[in-house]
N, C-alpha and C positions, 0 to 999 in steps of 0.2 A: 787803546787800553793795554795792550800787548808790549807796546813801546815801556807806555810808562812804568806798567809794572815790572820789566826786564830794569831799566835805569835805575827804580827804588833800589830791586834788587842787590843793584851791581855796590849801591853805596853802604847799604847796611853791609855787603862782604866785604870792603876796605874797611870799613869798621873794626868787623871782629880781626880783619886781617893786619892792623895797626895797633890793635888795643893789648896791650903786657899782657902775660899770663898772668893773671888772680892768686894769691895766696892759694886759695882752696885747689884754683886745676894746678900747683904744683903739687900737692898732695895726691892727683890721680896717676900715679907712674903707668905707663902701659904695663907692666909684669904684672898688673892686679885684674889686667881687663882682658879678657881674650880677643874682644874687637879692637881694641887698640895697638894691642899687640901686632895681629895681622897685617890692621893698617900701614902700622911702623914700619913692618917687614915687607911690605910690597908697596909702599908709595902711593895707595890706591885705596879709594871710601868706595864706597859703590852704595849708589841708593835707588831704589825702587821707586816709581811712581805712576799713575791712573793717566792714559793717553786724553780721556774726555769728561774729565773730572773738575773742571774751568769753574770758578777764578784758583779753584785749589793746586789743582795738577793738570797738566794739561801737554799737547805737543804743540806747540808754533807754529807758524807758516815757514819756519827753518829748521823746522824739524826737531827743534830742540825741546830740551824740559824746559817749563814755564810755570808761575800761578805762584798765590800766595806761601803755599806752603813748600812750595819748592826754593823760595825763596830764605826759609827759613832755614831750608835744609842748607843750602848754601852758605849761611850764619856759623852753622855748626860746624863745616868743613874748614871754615877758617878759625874757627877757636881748635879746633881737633888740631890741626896744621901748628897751630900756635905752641897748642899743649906737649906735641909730640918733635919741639924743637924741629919742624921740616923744612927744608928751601925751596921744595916743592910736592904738592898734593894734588895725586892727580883724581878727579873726582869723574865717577861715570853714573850713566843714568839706566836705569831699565826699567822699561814700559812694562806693566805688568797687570793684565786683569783681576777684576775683582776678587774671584774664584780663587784665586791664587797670593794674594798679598801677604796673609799672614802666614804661610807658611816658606812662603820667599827669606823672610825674616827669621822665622824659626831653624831652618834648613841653610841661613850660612849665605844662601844664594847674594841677599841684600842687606847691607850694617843696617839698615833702618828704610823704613816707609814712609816718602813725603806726599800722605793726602791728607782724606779726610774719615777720619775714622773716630769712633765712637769708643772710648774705653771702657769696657761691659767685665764685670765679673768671670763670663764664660771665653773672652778672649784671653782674658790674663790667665788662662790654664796653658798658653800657647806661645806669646809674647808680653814686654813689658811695655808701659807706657808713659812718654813724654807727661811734664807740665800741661794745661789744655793750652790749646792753640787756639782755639776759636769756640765761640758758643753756639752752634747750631739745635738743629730741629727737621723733623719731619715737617713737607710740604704736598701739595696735592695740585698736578696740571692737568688740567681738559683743554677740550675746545673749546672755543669762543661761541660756538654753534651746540654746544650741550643742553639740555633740558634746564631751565633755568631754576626749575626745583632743586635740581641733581647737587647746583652750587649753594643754595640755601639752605640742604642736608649739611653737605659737611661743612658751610661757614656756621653753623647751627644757627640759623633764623630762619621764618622769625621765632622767639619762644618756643619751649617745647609745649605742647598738651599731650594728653593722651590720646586722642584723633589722630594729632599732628604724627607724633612717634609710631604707630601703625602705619599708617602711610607711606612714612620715611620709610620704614621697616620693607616696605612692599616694594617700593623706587630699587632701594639697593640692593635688592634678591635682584634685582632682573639686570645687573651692571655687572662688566668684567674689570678687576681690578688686574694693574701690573706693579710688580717692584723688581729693585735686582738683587738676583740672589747670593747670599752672605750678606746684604746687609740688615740694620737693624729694624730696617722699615720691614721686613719679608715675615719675622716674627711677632712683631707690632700689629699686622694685619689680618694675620690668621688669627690673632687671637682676638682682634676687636671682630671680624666674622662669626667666631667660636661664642663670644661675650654676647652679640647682640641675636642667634641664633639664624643668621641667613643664609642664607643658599647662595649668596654671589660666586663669581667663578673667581679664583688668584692664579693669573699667569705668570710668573717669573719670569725675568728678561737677562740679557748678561751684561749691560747696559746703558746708558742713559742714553745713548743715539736710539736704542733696539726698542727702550720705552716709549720715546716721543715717538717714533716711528708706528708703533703699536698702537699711540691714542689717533697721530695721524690720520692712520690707516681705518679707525675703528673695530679697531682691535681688542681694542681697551676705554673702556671709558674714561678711568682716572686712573693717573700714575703719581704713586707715591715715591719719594726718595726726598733727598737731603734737598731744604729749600733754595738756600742760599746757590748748589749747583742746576738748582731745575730754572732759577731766574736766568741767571748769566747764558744757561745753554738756550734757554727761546731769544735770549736776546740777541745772540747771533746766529740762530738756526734760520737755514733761508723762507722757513715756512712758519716761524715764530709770531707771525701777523694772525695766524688762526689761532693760536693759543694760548694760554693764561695760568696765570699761576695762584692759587688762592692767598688772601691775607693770612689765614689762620697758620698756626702752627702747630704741630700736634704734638710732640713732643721736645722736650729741651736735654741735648744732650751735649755733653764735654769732646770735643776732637780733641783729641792728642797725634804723636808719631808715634805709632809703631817699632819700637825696640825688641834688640837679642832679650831674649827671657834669661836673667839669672849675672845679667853684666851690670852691677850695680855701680862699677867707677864710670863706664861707657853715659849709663843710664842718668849718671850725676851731673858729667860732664856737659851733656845733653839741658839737663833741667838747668843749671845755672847759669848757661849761655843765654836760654830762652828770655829766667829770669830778670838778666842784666838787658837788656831786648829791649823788654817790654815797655819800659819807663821813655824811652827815647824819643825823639821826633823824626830818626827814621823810620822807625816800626810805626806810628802813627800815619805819616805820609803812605808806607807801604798797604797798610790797613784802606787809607780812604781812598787810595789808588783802586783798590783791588772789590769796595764795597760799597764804599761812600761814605760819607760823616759818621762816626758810631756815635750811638745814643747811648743817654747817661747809663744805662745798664751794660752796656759793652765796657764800656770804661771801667766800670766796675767791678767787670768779671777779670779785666786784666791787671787791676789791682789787687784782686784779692789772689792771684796767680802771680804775684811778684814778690818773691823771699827776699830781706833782709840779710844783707853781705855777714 
């Protein structure tokens, strides 16, 4: 999997790194964009990224950045290269905790954030955001060995009654939930706790190893986080055989990349790249490399995320 998504990778970058600059990126001069600017002047992007954030971001068995959205990032470094007439751009990577991402980004430390992040109202006070990149959601992992009610509460079956929903009500008071903190799952959780009146415990994690680790352990009953990373992580986690990820999804949210707040030529540059991307059949290769076949509603969502030249 690694393989082939590094190969996608490497093609959609000759891509951008062969394809003219666009009418529009001659219109973005660096003297408009302070990240571009910098770029120019030090020959260097810098992008932040989530060591175990898989198929998103991730570190390799070579130590390197990897995952779909780093791949994207990649995209970008060669249209940015393009833009800023370079003969060479040198691109670095930095591993960065969760705790820490969006302020990497606001503080200079990194041009931009290749995971997976959610573009919320209360982030945009901090940083700006990408086009969506992906359509994600909350997901919810146990064990395989969980109370088989426990998975029937949150797949919601069977039907609700008003028996049934007591009951439930009483299951979930006595279960310790975990998420990682900063993300959107941590606030989602307290407030359905808050919403349905339980007394469950919420432990915070710093991430997704610390979670699985937690439900492992019985630490935690069920860990909520971003689905698409809770499949990919059991699927290679060496104890991924006890554990399970539910169908449901709880909620549907837009990832975007995290951008400088306030660089609208950076931010432009960034979205139109994406948008020429998106139509292609290497970003689809990349896509099914990285996911599997998308369904007709993925296609859809990267339709309706493709502007017109």
């Amino acid at each position: 999997m690694q393989r082939r998504i590094t190969s996608a990778a490497c093609a959609i970058v000759c891509l951008a790194l062969t394809a003219p600059a666009s009418a529009f990126a001659q219109k973005t001069a660096a003297p408009g964009s302070p990240t571009l600017a910098r770029i120019k002047q030090s020959g260097r992007i810098r992008f932040g990224y989530q060591s175990d954030a898989q198929p998103f971001s991730y570190r390799d068995q070579s130590g390197n950045a990897a995952g779909f959205t780093v791949a994207l990032c990649k995209t970008v470094a060669g249209a940015v290269k393009a833009e800023l007439g370079l003969q060479t751009l040198n691109v670095e990577w930095v591993a960065i905790g969760p705790a820490d991402r969006f302020s990497a980004v606001s503080t200079g430390k990194v041009d931009a954030f290749c995971g997976a992040d959610t573009d919320t109202w209360g982030r945009r006070q901090d940083v700006a955001f990408s086009l969506p990149v992906f359509p994600g959601g909350i997901g919810a992992l146990l064990r395989k060995d969980a109370p088989e009610r426990l998975s029937e509460i949150l797949n919601q079956k069977p039907q609700s009654s008003p028996t049934w929903r007591a009951s439930a009500g009483q299951l979930l008071t006595t279960q310790t939930f975990t998420v990682i903190s900063g993300t959107t799952a941590e606030p989602w959780l307290n407030g359905k706790v808050k919403e349905f009146k339980l007394t469950s415990k919420v432990a915070p994690v710093t991430s997704y190893e610390a979670g699985i680790t937690a439900v492992l352990d019985r630490h935690a009953s069920v860990f909520f986080g971003d689905r698409a990373v809770l499949l990919e992580t059991v699927a290679h986690h060496p104890s991924g055989s006890k554990l399970e990820v539910l169908d449901r999804l709880f909620t549907y949210e837009a990832f975007a990349l995290p951008l400088p707040h306030g660089d609208e030529a950076f931010r432009a540059l960034v979205d139109h790249t994406l948008s020429r991307l998106y139509p292609t059949a290497d970003f689809r290769a990349l896509y099914v490399q990285a996911f599997g076949e998308p369904s007709a509603d993925v296609l859809t969502f990267y339709r309706w995320n493709t502007r017109p030249e």
